[in-house]
N, CA, C and O atoms as a Tinker XYZ file with bonds, in Angstrom:
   440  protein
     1  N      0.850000   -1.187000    0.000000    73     2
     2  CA     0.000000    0.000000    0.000000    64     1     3
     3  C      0.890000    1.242000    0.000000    63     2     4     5
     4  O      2.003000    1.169000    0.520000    81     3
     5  N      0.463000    2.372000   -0.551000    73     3     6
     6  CA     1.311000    3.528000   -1.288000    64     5     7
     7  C      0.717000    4.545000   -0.026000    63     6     8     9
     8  O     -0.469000    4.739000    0.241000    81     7
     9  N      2.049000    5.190000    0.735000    73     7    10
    10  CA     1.354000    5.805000    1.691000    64     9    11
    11  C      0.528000    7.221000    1.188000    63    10    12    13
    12  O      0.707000    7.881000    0.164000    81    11
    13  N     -0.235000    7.384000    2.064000    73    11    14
    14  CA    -0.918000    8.980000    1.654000    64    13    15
    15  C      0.111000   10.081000    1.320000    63    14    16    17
    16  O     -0.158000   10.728000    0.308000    81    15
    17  N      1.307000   10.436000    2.021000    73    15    18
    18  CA     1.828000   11.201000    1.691000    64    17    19
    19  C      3.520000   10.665000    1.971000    63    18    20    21
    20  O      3.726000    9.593000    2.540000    81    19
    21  N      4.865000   11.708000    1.414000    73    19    22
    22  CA     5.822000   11.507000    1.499000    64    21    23
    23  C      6.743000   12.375000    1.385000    63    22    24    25
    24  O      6.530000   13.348000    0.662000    81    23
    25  N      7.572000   12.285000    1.838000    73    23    26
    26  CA     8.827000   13.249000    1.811000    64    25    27
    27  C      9.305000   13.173000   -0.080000    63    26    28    29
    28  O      9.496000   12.044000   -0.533000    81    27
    29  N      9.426000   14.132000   -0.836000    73    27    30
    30  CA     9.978000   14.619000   -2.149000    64    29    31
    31  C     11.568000   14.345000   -2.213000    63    30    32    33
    32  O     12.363000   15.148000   -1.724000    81    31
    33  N     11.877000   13.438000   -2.697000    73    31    34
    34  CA    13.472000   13.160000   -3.290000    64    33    35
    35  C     14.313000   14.712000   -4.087000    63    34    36    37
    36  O     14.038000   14.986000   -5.255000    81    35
    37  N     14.842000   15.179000   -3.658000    73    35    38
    38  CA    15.315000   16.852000   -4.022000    64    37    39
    39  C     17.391000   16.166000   -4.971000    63    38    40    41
    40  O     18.276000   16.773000   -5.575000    81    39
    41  N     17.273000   15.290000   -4.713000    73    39    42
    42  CA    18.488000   14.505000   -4.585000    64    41    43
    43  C     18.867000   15.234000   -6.540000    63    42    44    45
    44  O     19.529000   16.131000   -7.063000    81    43
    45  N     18.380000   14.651000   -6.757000    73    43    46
    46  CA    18.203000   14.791000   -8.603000    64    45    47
    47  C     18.221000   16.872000   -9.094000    63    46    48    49
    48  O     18.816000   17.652000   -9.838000    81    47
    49  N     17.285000   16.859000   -8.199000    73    47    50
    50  CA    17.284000   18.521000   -8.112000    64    49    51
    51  C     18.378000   19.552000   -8.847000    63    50    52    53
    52  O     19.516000   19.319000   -8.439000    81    51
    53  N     18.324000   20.480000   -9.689000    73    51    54
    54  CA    19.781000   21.005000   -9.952000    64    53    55
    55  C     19.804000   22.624000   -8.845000    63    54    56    57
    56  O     18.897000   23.426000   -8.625000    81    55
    57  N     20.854000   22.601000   -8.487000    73    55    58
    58  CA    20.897000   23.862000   -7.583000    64    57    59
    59  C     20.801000   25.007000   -8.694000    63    58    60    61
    60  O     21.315000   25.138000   -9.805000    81    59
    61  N     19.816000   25.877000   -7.828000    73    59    62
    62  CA    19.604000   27.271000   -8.491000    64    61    63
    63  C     19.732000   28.266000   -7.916000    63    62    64    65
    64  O     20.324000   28.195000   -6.839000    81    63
    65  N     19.351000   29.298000   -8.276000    73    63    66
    66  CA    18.940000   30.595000   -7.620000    64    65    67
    67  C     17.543000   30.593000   -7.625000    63    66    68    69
    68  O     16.747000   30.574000   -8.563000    81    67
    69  N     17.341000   30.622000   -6.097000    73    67    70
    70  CA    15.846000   30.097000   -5.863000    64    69    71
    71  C     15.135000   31.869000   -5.412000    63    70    72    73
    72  O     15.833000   32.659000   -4.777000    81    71
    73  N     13.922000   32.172000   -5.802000    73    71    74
    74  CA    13.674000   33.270000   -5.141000    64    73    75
    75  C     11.821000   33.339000   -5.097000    63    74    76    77
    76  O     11.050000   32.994000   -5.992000    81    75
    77  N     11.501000   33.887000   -3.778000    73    75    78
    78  CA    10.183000   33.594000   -3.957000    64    77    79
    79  C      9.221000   34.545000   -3.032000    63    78    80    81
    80  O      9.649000   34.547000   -1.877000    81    79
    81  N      8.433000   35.088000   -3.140000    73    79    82
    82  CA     7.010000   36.321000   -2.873000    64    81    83
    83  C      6.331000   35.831000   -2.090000    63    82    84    85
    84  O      5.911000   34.786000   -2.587000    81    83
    85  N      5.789000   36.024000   -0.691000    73    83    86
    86  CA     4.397000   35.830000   -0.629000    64    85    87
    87  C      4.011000   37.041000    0.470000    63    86    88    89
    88  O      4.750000   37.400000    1.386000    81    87
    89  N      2.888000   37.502000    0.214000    73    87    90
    90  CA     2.566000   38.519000    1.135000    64    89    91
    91  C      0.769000   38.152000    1.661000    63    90    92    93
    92  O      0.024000   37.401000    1.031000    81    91
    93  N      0.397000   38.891000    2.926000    73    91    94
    94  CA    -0.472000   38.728000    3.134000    64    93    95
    95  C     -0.944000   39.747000    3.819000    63    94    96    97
    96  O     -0.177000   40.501000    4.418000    81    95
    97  N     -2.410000   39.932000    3.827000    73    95    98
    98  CA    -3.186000   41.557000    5.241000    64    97    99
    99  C     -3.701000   40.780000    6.119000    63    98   100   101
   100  O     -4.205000   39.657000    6.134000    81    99
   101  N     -3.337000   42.094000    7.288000    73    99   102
   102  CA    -3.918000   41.340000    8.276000    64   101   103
   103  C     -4.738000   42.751000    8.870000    63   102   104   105
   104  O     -4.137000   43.809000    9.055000    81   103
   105  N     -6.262000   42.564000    9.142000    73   103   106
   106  CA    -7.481000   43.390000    9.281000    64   105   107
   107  C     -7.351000   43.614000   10.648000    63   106   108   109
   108  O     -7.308000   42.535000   11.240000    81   107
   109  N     -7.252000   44.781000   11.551000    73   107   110
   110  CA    -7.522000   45.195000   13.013000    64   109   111
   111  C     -8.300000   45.982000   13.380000    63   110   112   113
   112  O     -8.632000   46.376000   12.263000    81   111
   113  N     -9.025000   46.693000   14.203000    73   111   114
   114  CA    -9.703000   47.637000   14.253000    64   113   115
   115  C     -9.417000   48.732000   14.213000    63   114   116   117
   116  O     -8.192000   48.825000   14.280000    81   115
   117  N    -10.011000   49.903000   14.119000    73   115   118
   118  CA    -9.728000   51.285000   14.266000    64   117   119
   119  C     -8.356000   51.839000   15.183000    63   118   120   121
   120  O     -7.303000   52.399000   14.878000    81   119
   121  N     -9.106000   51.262000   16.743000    73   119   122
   122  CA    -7.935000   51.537000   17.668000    64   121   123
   123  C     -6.987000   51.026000   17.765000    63   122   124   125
   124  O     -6.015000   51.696000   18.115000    81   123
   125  N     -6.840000   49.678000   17.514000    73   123   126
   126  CA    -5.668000   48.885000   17.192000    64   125   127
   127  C     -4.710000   49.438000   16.208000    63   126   128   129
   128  O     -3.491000   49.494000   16.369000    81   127
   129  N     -5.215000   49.744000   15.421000    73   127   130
   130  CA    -4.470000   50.187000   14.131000    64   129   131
   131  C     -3.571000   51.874000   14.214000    63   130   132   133
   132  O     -2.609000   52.231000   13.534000    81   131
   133  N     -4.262000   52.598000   15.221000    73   131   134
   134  CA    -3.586000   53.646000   15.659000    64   133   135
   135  C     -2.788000   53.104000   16.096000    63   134   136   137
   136  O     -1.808000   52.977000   15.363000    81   135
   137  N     -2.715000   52.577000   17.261000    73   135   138
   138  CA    -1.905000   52.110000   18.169000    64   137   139
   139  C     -0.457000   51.350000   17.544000    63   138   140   141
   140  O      0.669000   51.491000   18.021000    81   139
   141  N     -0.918000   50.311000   16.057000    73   139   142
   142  CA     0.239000   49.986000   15.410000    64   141   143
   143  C      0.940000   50.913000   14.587000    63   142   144   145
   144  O      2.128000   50.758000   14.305000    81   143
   145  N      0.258000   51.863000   14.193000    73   143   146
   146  CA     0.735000   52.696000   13.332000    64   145   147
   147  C      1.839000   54.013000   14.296000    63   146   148   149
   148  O      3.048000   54.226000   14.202000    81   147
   149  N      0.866000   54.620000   15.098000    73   147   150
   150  CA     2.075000   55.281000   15.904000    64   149   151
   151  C      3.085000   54.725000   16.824000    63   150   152   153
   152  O      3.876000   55.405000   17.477000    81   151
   153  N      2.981000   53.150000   16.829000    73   151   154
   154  CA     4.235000   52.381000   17.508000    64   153   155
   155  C      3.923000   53.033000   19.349000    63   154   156   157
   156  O      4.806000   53.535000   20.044000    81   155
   157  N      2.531000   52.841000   19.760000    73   155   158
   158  CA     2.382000   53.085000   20.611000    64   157   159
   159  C      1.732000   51.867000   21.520000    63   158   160   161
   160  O      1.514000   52.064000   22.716000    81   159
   161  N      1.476000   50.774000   20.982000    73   159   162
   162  CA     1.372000   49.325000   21.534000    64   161   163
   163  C      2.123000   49.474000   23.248000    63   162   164   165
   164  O      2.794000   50.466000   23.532000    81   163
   165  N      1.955000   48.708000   23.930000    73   163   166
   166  CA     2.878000   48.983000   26.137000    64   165   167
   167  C      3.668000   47.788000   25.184000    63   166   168   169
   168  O      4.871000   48.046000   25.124000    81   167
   169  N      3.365000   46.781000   24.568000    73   167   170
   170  CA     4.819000   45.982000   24.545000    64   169   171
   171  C      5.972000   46.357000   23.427000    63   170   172   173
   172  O      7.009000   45.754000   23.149000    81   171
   173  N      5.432000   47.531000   22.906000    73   171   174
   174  CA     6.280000   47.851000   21.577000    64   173   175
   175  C      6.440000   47.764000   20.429000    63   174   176   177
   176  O      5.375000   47.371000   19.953000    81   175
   177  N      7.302000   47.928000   19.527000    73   175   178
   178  CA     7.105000   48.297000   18.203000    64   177   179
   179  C      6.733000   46.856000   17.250000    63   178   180   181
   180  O      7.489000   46.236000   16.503000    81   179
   181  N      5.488000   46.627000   17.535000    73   179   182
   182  CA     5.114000   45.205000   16.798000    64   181   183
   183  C      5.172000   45.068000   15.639000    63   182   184   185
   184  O      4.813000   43.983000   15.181000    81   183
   185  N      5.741000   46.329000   14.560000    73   183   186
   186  CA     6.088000   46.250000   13.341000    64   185   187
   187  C      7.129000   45.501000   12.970000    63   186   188   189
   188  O      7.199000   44.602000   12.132000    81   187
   189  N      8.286000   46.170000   13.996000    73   187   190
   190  CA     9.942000   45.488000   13.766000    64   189   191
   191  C      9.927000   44.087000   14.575000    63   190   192   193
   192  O     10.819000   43.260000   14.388000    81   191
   193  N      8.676000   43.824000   15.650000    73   191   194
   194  CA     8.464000   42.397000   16.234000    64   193   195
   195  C      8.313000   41.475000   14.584000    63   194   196   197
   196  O      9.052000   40.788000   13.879000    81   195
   197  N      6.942000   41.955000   14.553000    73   195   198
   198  CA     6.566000   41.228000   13.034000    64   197   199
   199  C      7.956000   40.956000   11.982000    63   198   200   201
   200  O      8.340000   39.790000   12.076000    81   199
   201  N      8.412000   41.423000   11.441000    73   199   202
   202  CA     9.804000   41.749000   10.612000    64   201   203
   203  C     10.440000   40.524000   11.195000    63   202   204   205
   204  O     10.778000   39.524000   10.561000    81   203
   205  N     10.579000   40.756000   12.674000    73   203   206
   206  CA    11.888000   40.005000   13.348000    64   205   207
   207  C     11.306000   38.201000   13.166000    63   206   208   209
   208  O     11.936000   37.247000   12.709000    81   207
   209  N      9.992000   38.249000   13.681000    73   207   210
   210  CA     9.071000   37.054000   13.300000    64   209   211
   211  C      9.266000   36.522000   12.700000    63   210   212   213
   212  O      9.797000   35.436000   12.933000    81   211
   213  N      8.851000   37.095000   11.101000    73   211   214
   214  CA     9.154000   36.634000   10.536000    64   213   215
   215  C     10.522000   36.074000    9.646000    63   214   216   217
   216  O     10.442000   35.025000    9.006000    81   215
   217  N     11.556000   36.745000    9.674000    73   215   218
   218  CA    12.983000   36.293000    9.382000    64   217   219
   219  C     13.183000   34.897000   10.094000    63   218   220   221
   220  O     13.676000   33.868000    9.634000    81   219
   221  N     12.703000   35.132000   11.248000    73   219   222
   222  CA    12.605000   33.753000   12.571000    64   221   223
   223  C     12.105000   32.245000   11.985000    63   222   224   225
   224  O     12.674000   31.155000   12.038000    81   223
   225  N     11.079000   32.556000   11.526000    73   223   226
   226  CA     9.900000   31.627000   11.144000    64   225   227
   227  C     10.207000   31.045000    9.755000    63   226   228   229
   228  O      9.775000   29.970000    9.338000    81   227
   229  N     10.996000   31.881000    9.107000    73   227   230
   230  CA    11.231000   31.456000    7.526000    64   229   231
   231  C     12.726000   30.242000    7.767000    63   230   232   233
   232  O     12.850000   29.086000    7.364000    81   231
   233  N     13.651000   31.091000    8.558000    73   231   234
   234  CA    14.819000   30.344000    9.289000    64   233   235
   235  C     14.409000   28.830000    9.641000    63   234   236   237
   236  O     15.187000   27.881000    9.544000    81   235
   237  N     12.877000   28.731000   10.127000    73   235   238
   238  CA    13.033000   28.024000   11.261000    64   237   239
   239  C     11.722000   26.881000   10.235000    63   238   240   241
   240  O     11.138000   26.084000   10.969000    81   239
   241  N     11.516000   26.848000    9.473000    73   239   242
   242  CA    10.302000   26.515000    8.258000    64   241   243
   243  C     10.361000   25.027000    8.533000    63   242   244   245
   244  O      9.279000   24.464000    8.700000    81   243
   245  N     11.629000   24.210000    8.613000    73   243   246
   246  CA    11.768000   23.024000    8.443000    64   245   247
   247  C     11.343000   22.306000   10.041000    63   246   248   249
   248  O     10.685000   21.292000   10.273000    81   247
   249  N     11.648000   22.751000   10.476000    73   247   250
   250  CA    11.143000   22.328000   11.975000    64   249   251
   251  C      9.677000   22.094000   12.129000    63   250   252   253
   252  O      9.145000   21.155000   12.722000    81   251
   253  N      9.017000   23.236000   11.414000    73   251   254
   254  CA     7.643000   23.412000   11.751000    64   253   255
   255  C      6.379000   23.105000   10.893000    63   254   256   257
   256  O      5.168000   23.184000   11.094000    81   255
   257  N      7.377000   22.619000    9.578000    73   255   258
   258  CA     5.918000   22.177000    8.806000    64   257   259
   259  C      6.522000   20.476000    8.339000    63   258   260   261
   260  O      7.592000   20.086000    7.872000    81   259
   261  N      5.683000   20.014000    8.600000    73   259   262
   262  CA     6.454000   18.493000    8.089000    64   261   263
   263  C      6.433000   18.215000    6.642000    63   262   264   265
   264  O      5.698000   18.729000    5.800000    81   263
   265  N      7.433000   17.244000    6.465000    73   263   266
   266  CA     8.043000   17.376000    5.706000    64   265   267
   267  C      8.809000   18.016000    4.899000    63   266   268   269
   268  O      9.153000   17.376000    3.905000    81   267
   269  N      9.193000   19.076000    4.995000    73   267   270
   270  CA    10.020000   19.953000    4.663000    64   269   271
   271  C     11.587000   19.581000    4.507000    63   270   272   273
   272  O     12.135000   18.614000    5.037000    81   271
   273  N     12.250000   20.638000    3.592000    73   271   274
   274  CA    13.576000   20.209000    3.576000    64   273   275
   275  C     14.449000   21.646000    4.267000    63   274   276   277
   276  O     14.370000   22.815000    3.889000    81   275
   277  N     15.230000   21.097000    5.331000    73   275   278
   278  CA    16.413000   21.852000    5.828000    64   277   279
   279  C     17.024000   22.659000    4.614000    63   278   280   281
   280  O     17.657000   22.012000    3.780000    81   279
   281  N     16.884000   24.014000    4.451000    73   279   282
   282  CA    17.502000   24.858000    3.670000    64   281   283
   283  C     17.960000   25.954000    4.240000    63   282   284   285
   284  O     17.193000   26.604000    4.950000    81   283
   285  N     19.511000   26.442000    4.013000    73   283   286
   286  CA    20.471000   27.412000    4.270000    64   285   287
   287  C     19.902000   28.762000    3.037000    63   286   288   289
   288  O     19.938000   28.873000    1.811000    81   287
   289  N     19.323000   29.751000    4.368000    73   287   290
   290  CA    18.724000   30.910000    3.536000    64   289   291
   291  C     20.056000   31.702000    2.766000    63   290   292   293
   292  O     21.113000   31.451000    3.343000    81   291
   293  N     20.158000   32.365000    1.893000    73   291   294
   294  CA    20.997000   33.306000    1.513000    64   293   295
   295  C     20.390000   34.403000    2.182000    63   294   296   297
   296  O     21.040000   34.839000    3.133000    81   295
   297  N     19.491000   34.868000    1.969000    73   295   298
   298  CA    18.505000   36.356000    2.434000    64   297   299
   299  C     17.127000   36.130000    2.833000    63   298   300   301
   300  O     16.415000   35.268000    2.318000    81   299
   301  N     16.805000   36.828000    3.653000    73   299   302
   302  CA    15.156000   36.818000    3.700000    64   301   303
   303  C     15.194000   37.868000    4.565000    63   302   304   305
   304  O     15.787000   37.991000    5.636000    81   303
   305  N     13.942000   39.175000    3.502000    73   303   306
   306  CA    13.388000   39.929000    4.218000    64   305   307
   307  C     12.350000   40.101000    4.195000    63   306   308   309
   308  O     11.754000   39.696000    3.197000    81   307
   309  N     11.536000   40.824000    5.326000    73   307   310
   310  CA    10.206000   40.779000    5.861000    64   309   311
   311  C      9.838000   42.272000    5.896000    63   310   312   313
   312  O     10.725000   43.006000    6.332000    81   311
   313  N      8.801000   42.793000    5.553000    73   311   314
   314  CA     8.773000   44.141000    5.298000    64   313   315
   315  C      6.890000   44.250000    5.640000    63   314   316   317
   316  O      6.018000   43.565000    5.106000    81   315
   317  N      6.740000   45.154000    6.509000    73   315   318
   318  CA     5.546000   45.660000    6.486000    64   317   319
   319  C      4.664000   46.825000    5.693000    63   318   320   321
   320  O      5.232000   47.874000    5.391000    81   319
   321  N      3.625000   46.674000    5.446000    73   319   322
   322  CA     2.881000   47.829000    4.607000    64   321   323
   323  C      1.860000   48.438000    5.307000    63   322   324   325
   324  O      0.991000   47.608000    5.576000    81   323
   325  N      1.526000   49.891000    5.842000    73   323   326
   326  CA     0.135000   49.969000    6.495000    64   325   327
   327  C     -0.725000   50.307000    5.309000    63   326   328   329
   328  O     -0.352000   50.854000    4.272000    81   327
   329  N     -2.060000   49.857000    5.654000    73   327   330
   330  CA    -3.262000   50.494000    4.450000    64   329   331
   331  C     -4.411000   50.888000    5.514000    63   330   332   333
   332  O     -5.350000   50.174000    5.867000    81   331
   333  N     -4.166000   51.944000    5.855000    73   331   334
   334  CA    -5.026000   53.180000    6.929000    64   333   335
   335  C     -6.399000   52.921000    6.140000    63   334   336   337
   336  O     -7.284000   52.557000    6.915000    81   335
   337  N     -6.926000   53.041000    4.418000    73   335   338
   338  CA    -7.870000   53.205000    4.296000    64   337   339
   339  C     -9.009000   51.903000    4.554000    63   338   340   341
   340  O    -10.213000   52.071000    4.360000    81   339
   341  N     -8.348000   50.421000    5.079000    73   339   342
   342  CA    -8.906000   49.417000    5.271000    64   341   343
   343  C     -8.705000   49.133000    6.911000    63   342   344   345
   344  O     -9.423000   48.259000    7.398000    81   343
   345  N     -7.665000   49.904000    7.868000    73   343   346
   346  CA    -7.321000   49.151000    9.357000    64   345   347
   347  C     -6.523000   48.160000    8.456000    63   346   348   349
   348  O     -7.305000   47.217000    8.577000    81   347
   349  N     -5.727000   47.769000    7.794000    73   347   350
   350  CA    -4.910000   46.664000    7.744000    64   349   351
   351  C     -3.336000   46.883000    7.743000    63   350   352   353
   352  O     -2.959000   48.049000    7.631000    81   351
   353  N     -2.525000   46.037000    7.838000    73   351   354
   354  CA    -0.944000   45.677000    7.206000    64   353   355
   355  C     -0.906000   44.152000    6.280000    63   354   356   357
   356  O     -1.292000   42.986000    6.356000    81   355
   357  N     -0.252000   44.962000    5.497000    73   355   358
   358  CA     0.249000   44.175000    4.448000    64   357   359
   359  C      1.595000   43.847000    4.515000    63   358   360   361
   360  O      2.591000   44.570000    4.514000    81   359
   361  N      1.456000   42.530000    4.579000    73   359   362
   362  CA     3.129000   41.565000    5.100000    64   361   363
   363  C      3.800000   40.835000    4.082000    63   362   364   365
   364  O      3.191000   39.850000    3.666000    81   363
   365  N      5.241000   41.158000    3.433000    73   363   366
   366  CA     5.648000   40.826000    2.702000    64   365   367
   367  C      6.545000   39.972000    2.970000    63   366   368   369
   368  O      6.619000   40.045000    4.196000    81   367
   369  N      7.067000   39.429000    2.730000    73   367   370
   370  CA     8.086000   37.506000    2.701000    64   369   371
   371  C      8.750000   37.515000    1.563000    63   370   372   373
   372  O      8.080000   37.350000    0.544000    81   371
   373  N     10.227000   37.708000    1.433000    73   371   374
   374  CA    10.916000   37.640000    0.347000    64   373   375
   375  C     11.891000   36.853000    0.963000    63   374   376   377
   376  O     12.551000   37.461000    1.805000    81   375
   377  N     12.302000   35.158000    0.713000    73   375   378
   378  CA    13.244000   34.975000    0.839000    64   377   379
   379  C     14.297000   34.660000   -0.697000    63   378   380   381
   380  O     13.970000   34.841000   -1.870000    81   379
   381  N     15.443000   34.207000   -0.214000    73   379   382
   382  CA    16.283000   34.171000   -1.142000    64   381   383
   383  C     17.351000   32.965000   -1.251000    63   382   384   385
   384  O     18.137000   33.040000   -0.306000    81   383
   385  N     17.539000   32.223000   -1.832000    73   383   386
   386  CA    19.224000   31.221000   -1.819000    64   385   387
   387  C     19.658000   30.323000   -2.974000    63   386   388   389
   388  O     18.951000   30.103000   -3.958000    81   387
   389  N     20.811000   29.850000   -2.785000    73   387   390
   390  CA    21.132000   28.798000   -3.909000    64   389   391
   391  C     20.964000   27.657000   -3.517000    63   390   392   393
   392  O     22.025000   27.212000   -3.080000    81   391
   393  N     20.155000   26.958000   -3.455000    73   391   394
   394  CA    19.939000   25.749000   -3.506000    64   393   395
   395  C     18.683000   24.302000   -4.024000    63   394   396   397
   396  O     17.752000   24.503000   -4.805000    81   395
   397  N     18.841000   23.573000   -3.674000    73   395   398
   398  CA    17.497000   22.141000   -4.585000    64   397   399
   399  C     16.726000   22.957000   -4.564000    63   398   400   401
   400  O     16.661000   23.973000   -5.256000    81   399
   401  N     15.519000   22.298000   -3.115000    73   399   402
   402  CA    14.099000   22.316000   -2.878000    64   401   403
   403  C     13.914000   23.763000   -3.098000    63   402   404   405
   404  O     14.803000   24.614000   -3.136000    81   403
   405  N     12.840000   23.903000   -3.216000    73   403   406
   406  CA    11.684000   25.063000   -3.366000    64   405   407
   407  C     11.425000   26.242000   -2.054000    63   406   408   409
   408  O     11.627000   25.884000   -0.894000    81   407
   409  N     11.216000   26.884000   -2.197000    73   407   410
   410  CA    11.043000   28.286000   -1.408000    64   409   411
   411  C      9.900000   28.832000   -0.897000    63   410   412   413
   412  O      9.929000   29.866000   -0.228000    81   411
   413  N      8.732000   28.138000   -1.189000    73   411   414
   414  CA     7.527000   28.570000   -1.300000    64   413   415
   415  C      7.079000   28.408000    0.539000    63   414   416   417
   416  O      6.280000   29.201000    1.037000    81   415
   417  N      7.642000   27.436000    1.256000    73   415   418
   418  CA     7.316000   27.271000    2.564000    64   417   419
   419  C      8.111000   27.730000    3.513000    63   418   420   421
   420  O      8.052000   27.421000    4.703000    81   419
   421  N      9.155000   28.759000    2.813000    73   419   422
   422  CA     9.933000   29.260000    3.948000    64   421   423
   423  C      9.302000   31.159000    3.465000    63   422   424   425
   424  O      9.924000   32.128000    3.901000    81   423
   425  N      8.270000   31.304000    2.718000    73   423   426
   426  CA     7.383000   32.301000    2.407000    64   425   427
   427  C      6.415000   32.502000    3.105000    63   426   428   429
   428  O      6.118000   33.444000    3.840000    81   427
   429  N      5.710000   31.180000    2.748000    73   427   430
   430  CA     4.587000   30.833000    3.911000    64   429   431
   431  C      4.885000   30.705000    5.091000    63   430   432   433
   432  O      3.812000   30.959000    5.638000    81   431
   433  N      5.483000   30.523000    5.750000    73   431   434
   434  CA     6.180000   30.462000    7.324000    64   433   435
   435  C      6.540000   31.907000    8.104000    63   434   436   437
   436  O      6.220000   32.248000    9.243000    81   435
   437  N      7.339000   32.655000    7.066000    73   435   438
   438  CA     7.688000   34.143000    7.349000    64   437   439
   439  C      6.873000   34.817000    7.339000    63   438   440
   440  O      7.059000   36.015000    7.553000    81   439
């Protein structure tokens, strides 16, 4: 019997220059959104938290989603966007490196 799922053979893979996008909003309320925007939050600047997060989380991708493959980032940055006319931030995920597997879950992670 053929299991449901499996770890991807990367072995064959040719090393590249891997590079990959993902961004996402995240909706708060009115007051919240002051509060992120003038960096007036009591625990602090949850913009450069977020940023730091995420660099963390993209680093840390293989640990936390299974199956995944251990990959040595070249770059990854994390960049915030405010959009005042919705209460939101818009979160960007750019990582970067030379190597096999794919990039797409150390995007999603960041």
């Amino acid at each position: 019997m053929k299991p449901s799922f499996q770890m991807i053979d990367v072995g064959n893979k040719p090393i590249k220059h891997r590079i990959a996008v993902a961004s996402g909003e995240i909706v708060v309320g009115a007051e919240a959104f002051a509060l992120i925007r003038d960096r007036k939050l009591p625990k602090g600047d949850v913009l450069m938290l977020a940023e730091i997060a995420g660099i963390q989380g993209a680093k840390k991708a293989y640990e936390m989603i299974p199956l995944c493959h251990p990959m040595g980032l070249d770059m990854v940055r994390v960049f915030t966007e405010l959009l005042p006319e919705v209460n939101a931030l818009r979160v960007f995920a750019w990582p970067r490196c030379m190597q096999k597997p794919a990039l797409r879950w150390r995007c999603w992670r960041g």
